[in-house]
N, C-alpha and C positions, 0 to 999 in steps of 0.2 A: 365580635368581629371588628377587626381595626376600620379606622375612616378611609381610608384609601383603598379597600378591596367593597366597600359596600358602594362606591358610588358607581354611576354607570357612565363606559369608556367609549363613546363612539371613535370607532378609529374609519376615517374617508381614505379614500386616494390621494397620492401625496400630489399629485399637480393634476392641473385643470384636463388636459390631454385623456389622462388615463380614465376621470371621469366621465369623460365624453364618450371614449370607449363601452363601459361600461354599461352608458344612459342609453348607448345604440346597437340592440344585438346583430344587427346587419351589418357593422363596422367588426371587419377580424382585430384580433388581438395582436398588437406589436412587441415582439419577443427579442431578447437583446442578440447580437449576433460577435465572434471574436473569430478576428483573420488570424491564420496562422499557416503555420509551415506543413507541409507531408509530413515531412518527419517528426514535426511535434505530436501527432498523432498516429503514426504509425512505425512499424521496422519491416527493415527486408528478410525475405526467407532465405531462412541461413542464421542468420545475426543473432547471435542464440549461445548462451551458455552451456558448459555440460559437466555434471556433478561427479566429482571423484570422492572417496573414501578411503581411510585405512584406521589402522589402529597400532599406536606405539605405543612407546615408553618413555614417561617422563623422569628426569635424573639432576639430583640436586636440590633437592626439595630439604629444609631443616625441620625434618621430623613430623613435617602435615603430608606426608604420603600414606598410601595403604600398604596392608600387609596379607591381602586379597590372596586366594590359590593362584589366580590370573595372572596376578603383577610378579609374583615370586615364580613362575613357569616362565613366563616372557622373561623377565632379567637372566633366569638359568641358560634359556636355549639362547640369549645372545651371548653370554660366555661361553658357551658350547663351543659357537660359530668363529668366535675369535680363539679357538684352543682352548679354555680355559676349562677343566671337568669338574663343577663343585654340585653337590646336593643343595635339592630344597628348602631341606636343613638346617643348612648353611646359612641360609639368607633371614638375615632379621630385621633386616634397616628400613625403616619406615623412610627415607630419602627420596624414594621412586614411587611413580604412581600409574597404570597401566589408561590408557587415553583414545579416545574416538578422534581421529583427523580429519578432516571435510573439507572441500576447495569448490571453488565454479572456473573449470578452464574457462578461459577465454575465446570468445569468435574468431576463428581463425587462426587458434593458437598454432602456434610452431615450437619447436624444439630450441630447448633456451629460453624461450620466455617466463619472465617470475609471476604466482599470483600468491595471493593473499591466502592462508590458512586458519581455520577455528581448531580450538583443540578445548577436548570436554573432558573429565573425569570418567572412569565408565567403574568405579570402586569406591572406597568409604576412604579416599583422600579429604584431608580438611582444608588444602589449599594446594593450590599452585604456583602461587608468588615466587619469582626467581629461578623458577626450573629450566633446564634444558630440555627439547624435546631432542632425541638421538634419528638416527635416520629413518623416514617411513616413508613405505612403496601407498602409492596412492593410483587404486585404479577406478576405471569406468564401468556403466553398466553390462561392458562386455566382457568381463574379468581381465581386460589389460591392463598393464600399470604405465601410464601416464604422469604422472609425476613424481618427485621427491622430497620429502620434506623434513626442516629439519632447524633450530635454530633457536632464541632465547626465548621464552614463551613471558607478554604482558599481559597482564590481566585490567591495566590500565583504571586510573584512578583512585590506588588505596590512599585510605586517608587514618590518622589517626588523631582525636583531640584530647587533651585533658585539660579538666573544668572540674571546678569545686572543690572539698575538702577530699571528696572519693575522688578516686581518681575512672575517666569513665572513657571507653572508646568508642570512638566511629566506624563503621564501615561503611565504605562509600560502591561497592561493586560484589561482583557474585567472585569470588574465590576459586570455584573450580573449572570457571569458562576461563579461558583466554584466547589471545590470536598471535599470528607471525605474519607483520604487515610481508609481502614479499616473499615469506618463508619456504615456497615450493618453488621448483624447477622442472620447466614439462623437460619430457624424456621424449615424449612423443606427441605428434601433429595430431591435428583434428583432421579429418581428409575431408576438409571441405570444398568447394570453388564455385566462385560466384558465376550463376548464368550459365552452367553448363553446359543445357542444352541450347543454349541463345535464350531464356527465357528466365522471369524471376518474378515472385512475387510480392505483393504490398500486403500484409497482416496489419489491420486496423485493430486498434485497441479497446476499440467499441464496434462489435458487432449489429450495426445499425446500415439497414438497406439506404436509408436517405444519406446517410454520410456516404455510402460505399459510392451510390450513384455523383455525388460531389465531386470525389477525389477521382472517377473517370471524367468527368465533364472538365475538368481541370486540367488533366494528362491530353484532353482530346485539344481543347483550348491552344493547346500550346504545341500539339506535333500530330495534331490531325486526327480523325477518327481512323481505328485498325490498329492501331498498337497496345490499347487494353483493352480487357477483357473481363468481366465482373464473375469470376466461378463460383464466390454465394457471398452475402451479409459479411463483410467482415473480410474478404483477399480481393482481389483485383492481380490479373494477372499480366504482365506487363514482357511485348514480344521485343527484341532489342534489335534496331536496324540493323542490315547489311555494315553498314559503312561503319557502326560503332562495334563490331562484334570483338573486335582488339581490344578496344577499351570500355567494357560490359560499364564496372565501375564508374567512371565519368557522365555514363547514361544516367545511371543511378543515381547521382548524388545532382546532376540538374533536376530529376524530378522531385527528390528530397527537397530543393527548393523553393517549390511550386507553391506560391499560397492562395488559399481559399478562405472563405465565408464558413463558419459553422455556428447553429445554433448554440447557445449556452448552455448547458443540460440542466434539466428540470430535476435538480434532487435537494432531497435531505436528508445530509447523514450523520447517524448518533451512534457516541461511544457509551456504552450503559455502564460501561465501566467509572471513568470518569465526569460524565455527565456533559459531556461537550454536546453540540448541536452547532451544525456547521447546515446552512440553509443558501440554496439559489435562488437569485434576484425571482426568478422567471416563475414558482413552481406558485401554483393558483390553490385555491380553496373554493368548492362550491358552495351552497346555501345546507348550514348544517346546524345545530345546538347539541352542545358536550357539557355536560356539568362533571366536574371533578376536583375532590378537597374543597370543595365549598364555593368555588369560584362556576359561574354560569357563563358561556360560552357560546354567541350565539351572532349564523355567518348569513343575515335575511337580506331581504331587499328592502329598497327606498322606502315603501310606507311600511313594511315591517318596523325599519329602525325606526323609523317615528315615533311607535310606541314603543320602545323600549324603557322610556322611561317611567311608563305606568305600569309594564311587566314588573320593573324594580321594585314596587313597591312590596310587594308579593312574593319576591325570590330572590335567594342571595346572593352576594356580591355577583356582577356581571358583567361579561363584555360583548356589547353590541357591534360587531362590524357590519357596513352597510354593504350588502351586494357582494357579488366576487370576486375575490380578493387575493391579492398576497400574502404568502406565509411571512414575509418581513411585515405586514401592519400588523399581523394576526401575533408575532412575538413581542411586536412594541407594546401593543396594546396590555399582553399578558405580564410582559414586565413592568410595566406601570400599574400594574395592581400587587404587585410581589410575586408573582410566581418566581419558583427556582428551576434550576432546571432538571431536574428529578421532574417536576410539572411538566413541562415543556416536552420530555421525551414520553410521559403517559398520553398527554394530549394528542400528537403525531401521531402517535400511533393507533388509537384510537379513531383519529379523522379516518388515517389510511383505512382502517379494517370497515368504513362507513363507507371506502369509496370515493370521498369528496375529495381527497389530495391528489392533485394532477399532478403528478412528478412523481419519479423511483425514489421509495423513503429502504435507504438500506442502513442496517446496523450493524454493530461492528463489534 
């Protein structure tokens, strides 16, 4: 066992304050708070994307296209459509590639407006670099066709290197995804309109009753009680004066600017994939011990930690935190004995399933 993981870590409270806190359980806990705007936290109802689909044909590909029954039917029935009568036969040219098209109109879109396009391979194409995509009907989940797309398709970021006596390549990106910044054209409107019936809602982003209650006491603050209304955890329903009913909009974007107090949310969140661990100031540890990979782990009180260090004599490497505590001492702590963070995500989670982590520990 190396010197640095056997000796033992008392890790305190980082200023006198928070000791004090701790020393006094009659004293509540001071939790950090960050003002911000309505609309950083929330959108209005309505303000909402909505997903189109289609599927075309890609054209001009050097010989990394497919040669699929799909792609050879779809190229035939577009020469069909232009006059042109050939068999399936006929067609040998790996050039073209048969493709899945996807978009998110826009809020509010109207006709004429450009958005962005993904286009995927849906065959045994080996790339897409340089293709043209031809014209595709892109509809809604109501089988109407909403846009049109059509345009040079990037696959964005090929790279090629050579190094050494071989000669060797790079690839820097996926081959059979690309996009068409701009590449569609709505045909047709969303039939939306704000405030219709004089009325709109707020959709918070955190379904949380103390926020909802906030962002009314806020709306009240500033134009009186009677014009919101809380219908559950997470909307707030907002009635729009007489005198603003011409310009619903302008209502809306003053409370958009409406700022408040919100606590800082008590989480930790791990990608298990890459081993990241991303922790909140605020999110506590109650009095726990975890032994794990050799390292002992241990969350006691004032004369608990006391003897920690005649525990150590007796158990391996260890870290004593006194009292209750931050998941920020509780990580200093275990990175000054070398944990990694492979460590760090077994341990979390281990705490949570013990109960002692006050805060939402989500994974990813």
């Amino acid at each position: 066992m190396e010197a640095n993981r056997s000796s033992v870590i008392r890790v305190f409270t980082s200023c006198c304050a928070a000791i004090l806190l701790l020393a006094s359980p009659s004293m509540p806990a001071v939790y950090g708070q960050a003002q911000v705007r309505i609309k950083d936290i929330s959108r209005m109802s309505g303000n909402r994307e909505y997903q189109v689909i289609g599927y075309g044909l890609v054209t001009g590909l050097n010989g990394t296209g497919d040669k699929s029954a799909m792609s050879i039917e779809m190229m035939r029935g577009m020469l069909q459509n232009m006059g042109m009568e050939i068999n399936a036969q006929q067609i040998v040219s790996k050039n073209s590639a048969a493709v899945i098209v996807t978009g998110m109109l826009p809020s509010y879109g109207r006709p004429g407006e450009a958005l962005d396009i993904t286009i995927s391979s849906m065959g045994d194409a080996k790339s897409l670099q340089g293709g043209v995509l031809l014209p595709t009907l892109l509809k809604g989940g109501d089988g109407q066709v909403y846009a049109v797309a059509q345009g040079q398709i990037s696959i964005g970021g090929f790279e090629s290197a050579q190094g050494g006596a071989a000669a060797r390549s790079g690839q820097k990106n996926h081959l059979t995804v690309g996009a068409i910044p701009k590449g569609a054209i709505m045909e047709r409107g969303v039939e939306d309109q704000f405030a219709r019936s004089g009325k709109f809602s707020i959709l918070l982003q955190e379904k949380d009753s103390i926020l909802t209650r906030k962002v009314k006491e806020a709306i009240d603050r500033r134009y009186g009680a009677g014009w919101a209304h809380i219908s559950n955890p997470g909307q707030i329903e907002i009635r729009v004066p007489s005198s603003l009913s011409e310009d619903p909009v302008s209502f809306a974007a003053n409370i958009d600017n409406l700022t408040l107090e919100i606590d800082e949310p008590n989480r930790v969140v791990i990608n298990e994939r890459t081993g990241t661990v991303i922790v909140g100031n605020n999110v506590r540890i109650s009095r726990v011990v975890i032994s794990h990979n050799g390292i002992k782990i241990a969350v006691d009180d004032q004369t608990q930690a006391g003897n920690a260090a005649a525990r150590n004599q007796t158990q391996a490497s260890m870290v004593a935190v006194q009292g209750e505590t931050t998941v920020d001492d509780l990580v200093a702590a275990l990175n000054a004995v070398g944990a990694t963070p492979r460590d760090l995500i077994a341990i979390f989670q281990a705490i949570n399933a013990a109960g002692a982590l006050h805060g939402e520990l989500k994974i990813m």
